[in-house]
C-alpha positions as CSV (number, residue, x, y, z in Angstrom):
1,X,112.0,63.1,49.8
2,X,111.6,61.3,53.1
3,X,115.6,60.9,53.4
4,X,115.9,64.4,53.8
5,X,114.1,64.5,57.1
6,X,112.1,67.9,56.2
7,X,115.2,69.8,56.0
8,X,113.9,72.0,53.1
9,X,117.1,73.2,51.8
10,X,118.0,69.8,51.0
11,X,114.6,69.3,49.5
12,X,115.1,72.5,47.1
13,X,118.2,71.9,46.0
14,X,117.7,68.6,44.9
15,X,114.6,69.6,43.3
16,X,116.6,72.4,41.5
17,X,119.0,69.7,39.8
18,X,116.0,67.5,38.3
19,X,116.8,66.0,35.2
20,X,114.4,65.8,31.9
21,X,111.4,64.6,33.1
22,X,109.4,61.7,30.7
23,X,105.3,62.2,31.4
24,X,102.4,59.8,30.6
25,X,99.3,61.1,31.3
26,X,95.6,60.6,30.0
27,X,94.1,63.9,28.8
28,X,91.1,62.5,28.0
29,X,88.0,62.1,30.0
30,X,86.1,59.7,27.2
31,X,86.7,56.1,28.8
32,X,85.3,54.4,25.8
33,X,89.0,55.1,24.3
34,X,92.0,55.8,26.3
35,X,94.5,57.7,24.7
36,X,97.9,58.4,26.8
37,X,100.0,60.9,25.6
38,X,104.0,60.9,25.9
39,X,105.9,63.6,26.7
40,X,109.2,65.5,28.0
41,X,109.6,68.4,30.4
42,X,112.7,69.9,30.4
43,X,114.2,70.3,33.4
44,X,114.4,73.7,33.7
45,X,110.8,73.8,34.4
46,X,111.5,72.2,37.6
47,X,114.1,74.5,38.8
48,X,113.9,78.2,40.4
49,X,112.7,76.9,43.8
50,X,113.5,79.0,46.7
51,X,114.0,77.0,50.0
52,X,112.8,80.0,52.0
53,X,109.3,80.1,50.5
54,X,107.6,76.8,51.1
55,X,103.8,78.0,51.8
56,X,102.4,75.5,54.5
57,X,98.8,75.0,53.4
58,X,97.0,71.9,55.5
59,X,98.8,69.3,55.3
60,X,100.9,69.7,52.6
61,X,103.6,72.9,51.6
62,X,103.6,74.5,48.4
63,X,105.3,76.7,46.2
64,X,105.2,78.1,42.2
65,X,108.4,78.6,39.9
66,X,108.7,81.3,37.0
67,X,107.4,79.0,34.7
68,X,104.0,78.1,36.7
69,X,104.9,75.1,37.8
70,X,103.0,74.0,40.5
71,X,105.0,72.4,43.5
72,X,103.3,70.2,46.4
73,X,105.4,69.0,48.9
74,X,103.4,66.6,51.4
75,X,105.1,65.6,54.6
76,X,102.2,63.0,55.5
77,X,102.4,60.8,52.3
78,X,106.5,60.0,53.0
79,X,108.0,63.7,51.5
80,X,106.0,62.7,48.1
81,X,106.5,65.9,45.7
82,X,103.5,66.3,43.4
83,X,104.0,69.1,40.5
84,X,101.4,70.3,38.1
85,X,102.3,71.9,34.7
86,X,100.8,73.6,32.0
87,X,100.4,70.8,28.9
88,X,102.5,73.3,26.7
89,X,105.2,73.4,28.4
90,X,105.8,69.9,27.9
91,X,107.3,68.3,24.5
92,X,104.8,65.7,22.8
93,X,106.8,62.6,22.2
94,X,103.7,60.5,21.0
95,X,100.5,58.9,21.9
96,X,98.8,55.6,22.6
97,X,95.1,54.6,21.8
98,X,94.1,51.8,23.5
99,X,90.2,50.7,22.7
């Protein structure tokens, strides 16, 4: 996000036109076995962003989408975008076990 040089229409509207998104995450907090599941998000779970209503909290400005979705944006870490999203509103694709 750093190429748009905190112009937060620019930001927004690319964020708008995400594609399918593929997720890997652990959901497991037993380290004896890691399992790592697979999923999609569609991207319509990452659209419905307003450039107009970016909340500035610390260091980082935030705002939440119709379907709950989380968005961080955080100007001190290069523009990253962090998002957070309710596990069912992804798609399970599979998992992996790895002892």
């Amino acid at each position: 996000m750093g190429s748009f040089k905190s112009n937060f229409k620019e930001i927004t509207d690319y964020l708008n036109k995400s594609t399918d998104t593929i997720s890997v995450y652990n959901p497991s907090k037993n380290f004896k076995k890691h399992t790592y599941v697979i999923s999609t998000i569609s991207k319509e779970k990452f659209a419905g962003l307003k450039s107009d209503t970016w909340i500035k909290k610390g260091a980082t400005f935030n705002q939440t989408n119709a379907f709950n979705v989380k968005f961080s944006l955080r100007p001190t870490m290069s523009w990253q975008i962090w998002w957070k999203i309710a596990v069912s509103q992804a798609e399970l694709l599979g998992t992996i076990e790895i002892d």
